[in-house]
C-alpha positions in Angstrom: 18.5 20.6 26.7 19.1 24.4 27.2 21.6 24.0 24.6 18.9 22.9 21.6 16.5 25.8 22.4 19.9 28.0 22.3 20.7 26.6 18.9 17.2 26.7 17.4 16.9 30.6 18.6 19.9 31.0 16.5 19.4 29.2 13.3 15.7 29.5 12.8 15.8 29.8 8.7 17.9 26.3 8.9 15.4 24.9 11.4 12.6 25.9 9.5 14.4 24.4 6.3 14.4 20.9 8.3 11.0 20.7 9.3 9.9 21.2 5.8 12.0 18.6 4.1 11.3 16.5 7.0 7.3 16.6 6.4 7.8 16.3 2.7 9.3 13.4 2.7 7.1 11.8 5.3 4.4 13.0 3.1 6.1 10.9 -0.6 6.9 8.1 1.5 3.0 7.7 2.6 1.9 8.3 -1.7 4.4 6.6 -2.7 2.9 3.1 -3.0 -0.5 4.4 -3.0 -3.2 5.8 -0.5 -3.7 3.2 2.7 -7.1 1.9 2.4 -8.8 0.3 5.7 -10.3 -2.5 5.3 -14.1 -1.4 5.3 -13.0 1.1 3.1 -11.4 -2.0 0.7 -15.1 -3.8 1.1 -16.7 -0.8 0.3 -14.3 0.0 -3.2 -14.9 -3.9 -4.0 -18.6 -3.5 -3.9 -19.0 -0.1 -5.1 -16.4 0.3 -7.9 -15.3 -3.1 -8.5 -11.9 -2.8 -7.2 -9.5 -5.5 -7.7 -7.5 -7.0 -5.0 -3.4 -8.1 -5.7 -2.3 -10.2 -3.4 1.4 -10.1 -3.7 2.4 -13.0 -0.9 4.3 -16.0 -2.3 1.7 -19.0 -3.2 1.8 -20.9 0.2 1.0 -17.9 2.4 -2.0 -17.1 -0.7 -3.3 -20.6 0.0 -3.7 -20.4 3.7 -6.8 -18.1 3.5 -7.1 -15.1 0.9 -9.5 -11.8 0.2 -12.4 -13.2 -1.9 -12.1 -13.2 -5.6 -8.2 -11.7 -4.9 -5.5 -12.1 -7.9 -2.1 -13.8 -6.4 1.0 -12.3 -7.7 4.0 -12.8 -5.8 6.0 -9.6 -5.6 9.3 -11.3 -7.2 7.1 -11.8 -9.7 5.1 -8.6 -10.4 6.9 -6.9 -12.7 7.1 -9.8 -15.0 3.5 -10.7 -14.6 2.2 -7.5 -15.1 0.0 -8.1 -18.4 -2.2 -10.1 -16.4 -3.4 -6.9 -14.8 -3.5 -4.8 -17.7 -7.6 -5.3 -18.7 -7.7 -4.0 -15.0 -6.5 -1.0 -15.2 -9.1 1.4 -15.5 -10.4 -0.3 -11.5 -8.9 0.5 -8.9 -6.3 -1.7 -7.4 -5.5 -2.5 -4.1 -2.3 -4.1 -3.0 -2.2 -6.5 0.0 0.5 -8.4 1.5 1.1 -10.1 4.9 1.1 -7.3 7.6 1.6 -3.9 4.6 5.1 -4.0 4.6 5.4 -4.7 0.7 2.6 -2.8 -0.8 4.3 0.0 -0.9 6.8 -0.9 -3.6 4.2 -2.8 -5.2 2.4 0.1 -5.6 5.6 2.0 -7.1 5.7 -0.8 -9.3 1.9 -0.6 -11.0 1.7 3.1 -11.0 5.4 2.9 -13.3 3.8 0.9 -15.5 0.8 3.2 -16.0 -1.6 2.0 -13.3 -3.4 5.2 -11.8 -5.9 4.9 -9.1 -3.4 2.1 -6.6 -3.9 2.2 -3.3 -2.5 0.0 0.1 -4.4 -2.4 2.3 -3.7 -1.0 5.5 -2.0 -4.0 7.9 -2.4 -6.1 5.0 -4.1 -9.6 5.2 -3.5 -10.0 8.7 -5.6 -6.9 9.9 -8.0 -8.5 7.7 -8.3 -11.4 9.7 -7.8 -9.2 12.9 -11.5 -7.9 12.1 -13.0 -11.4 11.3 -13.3 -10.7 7.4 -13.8 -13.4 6.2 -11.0 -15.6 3.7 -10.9 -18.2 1.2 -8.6 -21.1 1.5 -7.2 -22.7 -1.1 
C-alpha cells in the first residue's frame, strides 16, 4: 500500500492523465445509448410529449406483459425494421428491454440512423413491474 502512494507522488501528470480518460469514458459509455430515464420520468415524457416506447425483447417475452401502447421490435431485428419508426422521429424514444442491459446499443443503433432525442428505460421492464406499473398482456 505504501508503495501506490510512493508511485502516485512520483508520476502525478500520468496519474492525472488516468483519471481523466478513466471519467471520460465512464461518461460515453453512460450517453452512449442515450440518457437513462426512470420510470416516472418515462410516464411523465409519454403523457407530456408523447414519447414512444420500443420494446426491443424477442415476441414471447413482449407477450407476457408490455408498457402500454409500446412498439415490439426485437433487437436482432431493429436495424432492419427501422422504417417502422421513422414517422416517429421527431418524439422522443425510449428503449426498453428485460432488465436495461440492451438499450444501450439500441440506442446506438436509432441515434446512427438519425434518431435524436433516445433515451434508456432505467432497469428496463422489470423495474417497471418492480414499482407495480401497470402491463399489458398479449
Amino acid at each position: 500500500m505504501e508503495q501506490v502512494f510512493e508511485f502516485v507522488g512520483a508520476h502525478p501528470i500520468l496519474i492525472g492523465t488516468f483519471a481523466i480518460l478513466l471519467a471520460l469514458f465512464i461518461r460515453n459509455e453512460m450517453t452512449r445509448g442515450g440518457h437513462s430515464v426512470s420510470a416516472q420520468q418515462l410516464v411523465d415524457l409519454v403523457n407530456r410529449a408523447g414519447a414512444v416506447v420500443v420494446d426491443v425483447r424477442d415476441k414471447k417475452e413482449f407477450a407476457t406483459g408490455h408498457i402500454v401502447d409500446a412498439i415490439n421490435i426485437p433487437l436482432a431485428a431493429l436495424e432492419t425494421r427501422m422504417k417502422e419508426l421513422e414517422k416517429k422521429k421527431d418524439k422522443p424514444i425510449v428503449i426498453a428491454c428485460k432488465m436495461g442491459q440492451h438499450s444501450g446499443s439500441a440506442g446506438t443503433m436509432l441515434r446512427k440512423n438519425g434518431f435524436t432525442d433516445v433515451r434508456r428505460l432505467t432497469g428496463g421492464i422489470t423495474e417497471w413491474r418492480n414499482q407495480n406499473l401497470p402491463v399489458v398482456r398479449s
